[in-house]
N, C-alpha and C positions, 0 to 999 in steps of 0.2 A: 504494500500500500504506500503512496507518497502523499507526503503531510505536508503545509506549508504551517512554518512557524514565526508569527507576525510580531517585531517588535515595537510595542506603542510610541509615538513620537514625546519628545518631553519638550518644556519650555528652552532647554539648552539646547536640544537637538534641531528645534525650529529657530533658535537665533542662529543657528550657525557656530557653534559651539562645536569644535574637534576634540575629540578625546583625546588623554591623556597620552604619552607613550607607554605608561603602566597598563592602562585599559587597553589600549592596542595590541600590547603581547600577549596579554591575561584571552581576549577574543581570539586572537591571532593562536594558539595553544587551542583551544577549544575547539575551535574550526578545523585545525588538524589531527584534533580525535578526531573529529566525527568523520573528516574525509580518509583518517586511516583505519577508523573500522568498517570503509563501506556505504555509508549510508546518506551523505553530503553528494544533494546534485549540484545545490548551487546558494549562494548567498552575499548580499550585500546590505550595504547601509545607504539610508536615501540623503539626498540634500531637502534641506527645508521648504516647506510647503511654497513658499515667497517665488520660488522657481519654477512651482508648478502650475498648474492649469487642473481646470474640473469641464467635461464636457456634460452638458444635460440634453439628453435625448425627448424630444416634446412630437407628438406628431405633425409632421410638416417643418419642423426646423432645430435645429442641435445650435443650443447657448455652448459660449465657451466664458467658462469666469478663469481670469488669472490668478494666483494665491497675491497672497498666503490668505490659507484658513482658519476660521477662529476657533472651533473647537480642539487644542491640541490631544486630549482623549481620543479622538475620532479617527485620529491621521497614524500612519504607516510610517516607521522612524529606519526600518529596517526589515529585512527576511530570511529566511531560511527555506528551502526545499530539500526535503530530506525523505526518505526510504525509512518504514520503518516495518514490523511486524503487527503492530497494535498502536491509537490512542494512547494506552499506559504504558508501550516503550519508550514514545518518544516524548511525553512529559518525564518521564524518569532522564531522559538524557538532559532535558532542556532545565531539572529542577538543580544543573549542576554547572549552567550558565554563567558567567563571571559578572553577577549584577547584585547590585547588595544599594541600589539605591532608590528604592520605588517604581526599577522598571517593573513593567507589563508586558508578558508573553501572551499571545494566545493562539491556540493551535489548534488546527483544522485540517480535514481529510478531502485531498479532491476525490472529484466524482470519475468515476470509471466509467465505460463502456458495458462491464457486468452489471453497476449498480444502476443503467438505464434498461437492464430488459428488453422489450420486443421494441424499446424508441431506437435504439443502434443496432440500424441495419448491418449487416456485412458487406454494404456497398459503401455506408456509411462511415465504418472504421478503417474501410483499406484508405478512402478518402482523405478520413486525416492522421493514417499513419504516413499521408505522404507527404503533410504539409511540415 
């Protein structure tokens, strides 16, 4: 099963606030467990909402708002996509994350092709295994 593991944005992380070189190696270590037992597809840290963009899809026409956002609870600081066995592996790995300061994980299971049933066709999956 592949999980993504979302790190919530904080007020540092939306000023533009770089972490430490301590926090970078402490991450930095962690990320290399997980890619040396396997289960690391991919993961980064985002730049501040202030650079991003929200598009809203309306029918008949797609608003685009430029950031920054004001909810920083709401926003995406960071990710992981990661392999795991179960929900409870990959919180057991993530409960060992180098954070000790009111970050917020939260972790989630993408949806499969099995877990759509008769909606994925077999014309449907070769399709986007080609994409």
């Amino acid at each position: 099963m592949k999980f993504m593991v979302i790190l919530k944005a904080t007020k540092e992380s939306e000023a533009g606030t770089m972490p430490t070189p301590e926090v970078i190696e402490a991450m930095t270590q962690f990320n290399e467990r997980l890619g040396n037992d396997g289960v690391l597809v991919a993961c980064d840290g985002l730049m501040p909402s202030s650079l991003g963009a929200r598009l809203r899809f309306d029918p008949g026409r797609t608003t685009v708002t430029d950031g920054p956002f004001a909810e920083t609870k709401e926003l995406v600081g960071g990710y992981w996509i990661v392999n795991g066995k179960s929900r409870e592996e990959v919180i057991e790995r993530f409960m060992h994350a180098p954070f000790e300061h009111g970050e917020t994980l939260e972790v989630r299971q993408f949806i499969s092709f099995e877990d759509m049933g008769d909606l994925a066709t077999p014309e449907m999956v070769e399709r986007w295994e080609k994409v």
